[in-house]
NURO-356041 format. One line per 5 residues: their letters; for each residue x negated, y, z negated of N, C-alpha, C, O. Coordinates in nm, 4 decimals. Each point is the difference from the previous one (the first is absolute). Last residue first. Layout:
NURO-356041
a = X,Y,Z,X,Y,Z,X,Y,Z,X,Y,Z ~ ...
***
This chain:
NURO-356041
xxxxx = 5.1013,-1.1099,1.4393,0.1047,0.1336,-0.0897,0.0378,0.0585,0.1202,0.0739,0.0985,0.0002 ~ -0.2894,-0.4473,0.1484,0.1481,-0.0680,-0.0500,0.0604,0.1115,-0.0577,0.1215,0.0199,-0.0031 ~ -0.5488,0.0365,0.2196,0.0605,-0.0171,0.1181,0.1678,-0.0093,-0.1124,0.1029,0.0580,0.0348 ~ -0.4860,-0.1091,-0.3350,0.0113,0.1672,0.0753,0.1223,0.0245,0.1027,0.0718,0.0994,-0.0103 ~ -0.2070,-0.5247,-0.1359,0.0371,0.0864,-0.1031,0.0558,0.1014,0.0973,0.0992,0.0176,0.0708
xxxxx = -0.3831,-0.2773,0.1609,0.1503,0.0227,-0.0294,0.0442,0.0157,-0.0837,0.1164,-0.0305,0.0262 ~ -0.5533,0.1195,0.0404,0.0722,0.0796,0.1183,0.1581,-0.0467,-0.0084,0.0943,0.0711,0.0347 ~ -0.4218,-0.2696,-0.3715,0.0141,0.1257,-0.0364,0.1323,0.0831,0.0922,0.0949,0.0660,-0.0424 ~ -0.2775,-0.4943,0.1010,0.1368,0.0128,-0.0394,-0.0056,0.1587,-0.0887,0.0938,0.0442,-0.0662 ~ -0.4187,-0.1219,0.4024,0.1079,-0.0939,0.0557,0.1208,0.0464,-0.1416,0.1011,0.0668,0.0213
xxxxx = -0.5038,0.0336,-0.1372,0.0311,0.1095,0.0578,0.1328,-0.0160,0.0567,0.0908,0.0818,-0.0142 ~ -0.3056,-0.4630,-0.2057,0.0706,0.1040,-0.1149,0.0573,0.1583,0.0994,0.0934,0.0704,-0.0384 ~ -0.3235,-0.4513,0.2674,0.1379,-0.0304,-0.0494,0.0543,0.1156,-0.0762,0.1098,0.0525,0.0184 ~ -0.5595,-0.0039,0.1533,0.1238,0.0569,0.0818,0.1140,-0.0514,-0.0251,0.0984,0.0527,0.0516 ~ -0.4543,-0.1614,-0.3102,0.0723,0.1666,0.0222,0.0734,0.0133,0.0480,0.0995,0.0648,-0.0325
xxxxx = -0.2950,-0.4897,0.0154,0.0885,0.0450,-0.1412,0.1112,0.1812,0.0257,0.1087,0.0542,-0.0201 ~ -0.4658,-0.2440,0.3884,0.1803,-0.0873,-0.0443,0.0377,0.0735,-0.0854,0.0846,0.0869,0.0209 ~ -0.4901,0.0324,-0.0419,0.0732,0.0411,0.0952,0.0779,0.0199,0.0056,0.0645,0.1032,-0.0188 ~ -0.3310,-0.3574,-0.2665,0.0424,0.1438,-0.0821,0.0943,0.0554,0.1510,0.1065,0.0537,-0.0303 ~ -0.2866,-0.4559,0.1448,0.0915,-0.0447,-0.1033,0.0444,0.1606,-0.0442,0.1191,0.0312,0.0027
xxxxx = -0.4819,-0.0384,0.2824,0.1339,-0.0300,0.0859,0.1211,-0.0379,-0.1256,0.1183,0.0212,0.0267 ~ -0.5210,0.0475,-0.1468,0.0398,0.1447,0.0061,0.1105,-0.0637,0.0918,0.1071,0.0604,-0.0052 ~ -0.3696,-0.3821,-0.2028,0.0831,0.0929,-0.1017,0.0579,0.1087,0.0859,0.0892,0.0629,-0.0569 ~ -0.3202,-0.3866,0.3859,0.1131,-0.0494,-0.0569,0.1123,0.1335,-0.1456,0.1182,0.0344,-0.0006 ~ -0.5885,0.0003,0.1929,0.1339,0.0606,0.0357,0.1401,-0.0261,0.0028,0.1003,0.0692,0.0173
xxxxx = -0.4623,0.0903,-0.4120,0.0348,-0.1606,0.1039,0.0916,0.0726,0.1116,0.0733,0.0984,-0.0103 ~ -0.3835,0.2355,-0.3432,0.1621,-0.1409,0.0231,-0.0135,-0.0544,0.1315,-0.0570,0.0373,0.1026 ~ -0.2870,0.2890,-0.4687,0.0135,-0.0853,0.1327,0.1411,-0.0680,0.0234,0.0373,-0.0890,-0.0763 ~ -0.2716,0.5528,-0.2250,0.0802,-0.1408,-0.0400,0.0070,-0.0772,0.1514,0.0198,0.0832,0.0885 ~ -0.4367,0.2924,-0.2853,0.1473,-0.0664,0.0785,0.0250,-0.0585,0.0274,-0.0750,-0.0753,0.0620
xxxxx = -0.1070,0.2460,-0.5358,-0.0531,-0.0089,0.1155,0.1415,-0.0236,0.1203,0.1211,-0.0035,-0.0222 ~ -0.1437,0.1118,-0.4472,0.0142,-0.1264,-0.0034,-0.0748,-0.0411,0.1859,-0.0320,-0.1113,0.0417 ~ 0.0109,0.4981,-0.4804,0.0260,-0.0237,0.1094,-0.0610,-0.1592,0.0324,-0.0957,-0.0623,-0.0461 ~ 0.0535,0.2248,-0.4027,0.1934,-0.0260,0.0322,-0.0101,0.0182,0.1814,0.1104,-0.0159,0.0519 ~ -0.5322,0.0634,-0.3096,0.0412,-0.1057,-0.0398,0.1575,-0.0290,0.0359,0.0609,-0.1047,-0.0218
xxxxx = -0.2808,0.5051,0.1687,-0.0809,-0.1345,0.0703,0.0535,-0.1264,-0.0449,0.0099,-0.0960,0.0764 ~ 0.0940,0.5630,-0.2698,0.0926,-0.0247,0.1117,-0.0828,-0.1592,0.0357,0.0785,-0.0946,-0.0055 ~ -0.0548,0.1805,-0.4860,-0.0816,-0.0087,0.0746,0.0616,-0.0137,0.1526,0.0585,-0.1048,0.0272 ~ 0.2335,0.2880,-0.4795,-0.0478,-0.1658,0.0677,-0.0839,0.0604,0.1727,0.0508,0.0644,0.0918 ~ 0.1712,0.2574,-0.4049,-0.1336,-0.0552,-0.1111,-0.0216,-0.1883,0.0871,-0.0590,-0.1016,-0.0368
xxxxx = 0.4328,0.4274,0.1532,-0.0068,-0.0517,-0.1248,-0.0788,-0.0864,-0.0484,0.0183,-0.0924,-0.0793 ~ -0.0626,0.4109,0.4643,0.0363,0.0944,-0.1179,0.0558,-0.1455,-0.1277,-0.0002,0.0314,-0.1190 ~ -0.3509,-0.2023,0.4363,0.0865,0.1033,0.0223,0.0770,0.0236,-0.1178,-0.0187,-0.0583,-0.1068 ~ -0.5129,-0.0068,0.2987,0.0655,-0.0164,-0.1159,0.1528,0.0123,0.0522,0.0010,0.0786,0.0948 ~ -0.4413,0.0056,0.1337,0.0414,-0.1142,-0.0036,0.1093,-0.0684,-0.0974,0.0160,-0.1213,-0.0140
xxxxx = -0.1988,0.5565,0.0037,0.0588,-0.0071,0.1498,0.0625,-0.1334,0.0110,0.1133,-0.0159,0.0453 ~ -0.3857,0.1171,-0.3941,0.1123,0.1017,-0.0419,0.1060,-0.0884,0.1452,0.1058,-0.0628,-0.0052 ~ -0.5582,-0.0581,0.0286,0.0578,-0.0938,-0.1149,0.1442,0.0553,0.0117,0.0894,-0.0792,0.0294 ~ -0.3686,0.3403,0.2380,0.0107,-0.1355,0.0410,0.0566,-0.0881,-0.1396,0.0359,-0.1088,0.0449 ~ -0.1600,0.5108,-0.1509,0.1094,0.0118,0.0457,0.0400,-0.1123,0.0891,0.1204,-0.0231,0.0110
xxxxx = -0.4737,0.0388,-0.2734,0.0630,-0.0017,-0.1126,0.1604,-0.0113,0.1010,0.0989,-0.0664,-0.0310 ~ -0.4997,0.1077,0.2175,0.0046,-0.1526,-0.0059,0.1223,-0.0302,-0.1388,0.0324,-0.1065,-0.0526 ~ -0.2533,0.4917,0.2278,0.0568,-0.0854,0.1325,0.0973,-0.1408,-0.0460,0.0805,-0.0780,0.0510 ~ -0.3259,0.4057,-0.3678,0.1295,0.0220,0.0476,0.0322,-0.0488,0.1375,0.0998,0.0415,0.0589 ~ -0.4629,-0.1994,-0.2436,0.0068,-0.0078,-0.0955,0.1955,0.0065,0.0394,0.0884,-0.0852,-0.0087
xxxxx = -0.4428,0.2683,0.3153,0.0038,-0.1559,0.0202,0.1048,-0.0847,-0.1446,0.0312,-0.1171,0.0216 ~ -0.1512,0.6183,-0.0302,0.0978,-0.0517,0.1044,0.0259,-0.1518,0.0535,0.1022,-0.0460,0.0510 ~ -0.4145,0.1834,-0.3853,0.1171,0.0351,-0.0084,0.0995,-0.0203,0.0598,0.1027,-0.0541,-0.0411 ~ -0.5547,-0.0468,0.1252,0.0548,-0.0926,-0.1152,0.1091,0.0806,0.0323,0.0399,-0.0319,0.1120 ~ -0.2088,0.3239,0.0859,-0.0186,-0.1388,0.1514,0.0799,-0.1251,-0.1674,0.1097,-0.0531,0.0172
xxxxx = -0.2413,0.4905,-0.2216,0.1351,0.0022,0.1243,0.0033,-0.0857,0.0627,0.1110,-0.0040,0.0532 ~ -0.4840,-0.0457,-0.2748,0.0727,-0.0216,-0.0775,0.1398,0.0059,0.0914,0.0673,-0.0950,0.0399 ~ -0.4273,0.1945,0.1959,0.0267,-0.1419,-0.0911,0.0955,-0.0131,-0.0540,0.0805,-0.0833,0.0416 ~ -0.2164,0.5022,0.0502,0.0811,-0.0534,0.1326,0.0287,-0.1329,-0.0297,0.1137,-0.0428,0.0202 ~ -0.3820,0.2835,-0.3827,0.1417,0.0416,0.0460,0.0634,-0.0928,0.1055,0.0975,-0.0686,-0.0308
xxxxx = -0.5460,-0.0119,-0.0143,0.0734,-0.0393,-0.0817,0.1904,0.0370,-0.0354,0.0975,-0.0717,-0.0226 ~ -0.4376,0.3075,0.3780,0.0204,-0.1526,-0.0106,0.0960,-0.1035,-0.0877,0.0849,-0.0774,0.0443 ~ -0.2103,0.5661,-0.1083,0.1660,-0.0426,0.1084,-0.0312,-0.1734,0.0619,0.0850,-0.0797,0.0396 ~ -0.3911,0.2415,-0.3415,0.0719,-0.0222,-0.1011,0.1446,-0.0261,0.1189,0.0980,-0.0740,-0.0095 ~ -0.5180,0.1209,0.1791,-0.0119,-0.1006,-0.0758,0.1386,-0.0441,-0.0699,0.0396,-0.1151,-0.0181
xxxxx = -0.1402,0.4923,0.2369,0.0082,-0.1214,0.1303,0.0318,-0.1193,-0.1133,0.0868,-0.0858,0.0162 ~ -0.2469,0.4676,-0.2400,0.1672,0.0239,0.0214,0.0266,-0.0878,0.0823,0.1194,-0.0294,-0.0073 ~ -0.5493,0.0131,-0.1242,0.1051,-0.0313,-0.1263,0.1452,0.0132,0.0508,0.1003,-0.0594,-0.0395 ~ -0.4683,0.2403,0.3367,0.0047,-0.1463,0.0026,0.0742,-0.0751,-0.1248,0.0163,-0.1217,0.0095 ~ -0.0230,0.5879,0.0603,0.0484,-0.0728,0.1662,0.0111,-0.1483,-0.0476,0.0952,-0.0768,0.0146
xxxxx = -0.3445,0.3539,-0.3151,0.1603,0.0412,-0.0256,0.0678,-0.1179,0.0963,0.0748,-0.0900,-0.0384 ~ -0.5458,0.1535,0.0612,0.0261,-0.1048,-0.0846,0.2110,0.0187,-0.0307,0.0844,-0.0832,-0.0331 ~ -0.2731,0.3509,0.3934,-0.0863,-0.1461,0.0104,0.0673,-0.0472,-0.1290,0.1039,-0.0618,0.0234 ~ -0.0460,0.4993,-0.1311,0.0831,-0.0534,0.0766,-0.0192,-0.0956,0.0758,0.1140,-0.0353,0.0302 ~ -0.2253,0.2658,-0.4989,-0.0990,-0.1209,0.1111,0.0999,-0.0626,0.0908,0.0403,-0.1155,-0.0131
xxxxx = 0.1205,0.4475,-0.3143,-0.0725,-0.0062,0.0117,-0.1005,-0.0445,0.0710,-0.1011,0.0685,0.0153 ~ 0.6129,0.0356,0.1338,-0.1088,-0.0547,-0.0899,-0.1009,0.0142,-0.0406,-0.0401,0.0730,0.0907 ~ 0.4673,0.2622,-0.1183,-0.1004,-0.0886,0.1100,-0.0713,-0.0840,-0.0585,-0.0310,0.0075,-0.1189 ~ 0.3481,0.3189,-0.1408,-0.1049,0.0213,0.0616,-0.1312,-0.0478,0.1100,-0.1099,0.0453,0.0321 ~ 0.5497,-0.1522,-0.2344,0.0450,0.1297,0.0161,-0.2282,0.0801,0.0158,-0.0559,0.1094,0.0067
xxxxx = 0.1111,-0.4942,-0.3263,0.1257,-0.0251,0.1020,-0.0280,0.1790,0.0281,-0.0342,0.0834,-0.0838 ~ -0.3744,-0.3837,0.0714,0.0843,0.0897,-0.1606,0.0908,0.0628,0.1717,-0.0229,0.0261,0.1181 ~ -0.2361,-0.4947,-0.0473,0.0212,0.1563,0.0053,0.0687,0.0489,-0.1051,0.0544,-0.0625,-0.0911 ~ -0.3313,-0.3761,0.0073,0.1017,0.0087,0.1163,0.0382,0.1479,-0.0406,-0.0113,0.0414,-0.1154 ~ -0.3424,-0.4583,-0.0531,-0.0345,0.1608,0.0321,0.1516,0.0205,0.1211,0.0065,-0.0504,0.1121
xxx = -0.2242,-0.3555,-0.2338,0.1102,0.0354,-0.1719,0.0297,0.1713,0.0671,0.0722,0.0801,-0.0596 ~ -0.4061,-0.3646,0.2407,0.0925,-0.0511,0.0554,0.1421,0.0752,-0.0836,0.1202,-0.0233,0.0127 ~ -0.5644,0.0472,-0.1502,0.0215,0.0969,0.1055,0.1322,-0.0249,0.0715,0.0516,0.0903,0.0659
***
C-alpha cells in the first residue's frame, strides 16, 4: 500500500498516505542538501586556504615579529644616518 503514489496531473489518491511519503521524502531531500553543503563548506574552506601558488596561507604566516628595544633604537640611528647623508647629498648638488 505503501507503493501507491498519484497519477501525475490528477491528485492523490490517499492524500493521509500522499502527505506522509512526501514529509518523508523532503526529509531525505533536506539531508542530503544539509551533506551537500557541509561537503561545499568545506571544499571552499580548503580553496580559501590556498594561495594562487599552491602554498597553504597558514603554513607561510609567521605571526608577530617582537624586537627589542635595544633593535629598534639601532634601526633608528641607522636611519637617520642614511637620511643625515641622504640631506647632504642633496644640500652639495
Amino acid at each position: 500500500m505503501t507503493d501507491i503514489l498519484p497519477v501525475t496531473g490528477v491528485g492523490p489518491i490517499f492524500p493521509v498516505l500522499y502527505n506522509l511519503l512526501s514529509m518523508q521524502n523532503l526529509g531525505a531531500v533536506l539531508a542530503q542538501l544539509k551533506e551537500e553543503r557541509n561537503r561545499l563548506n568545506q571544499a571552499i574552506a580548503a580553496l580559501e586556504g590556498v594561495t594562487s601558488n599552491g602554498v597553504s596561507r597558514r603554513a607561510t604566516s609567521r605571526g608577530t615579529r617582537v624586537m627589542s628595544a635595544a633593535a629598534r633604537r639601532r634601526i633608528a640611528a641607522a636611519q637617520r644616518k642614511r637620511w643625515a647623508a641622504f640631506r647632504k647629498q642633496k644640500k652639495a648638488a
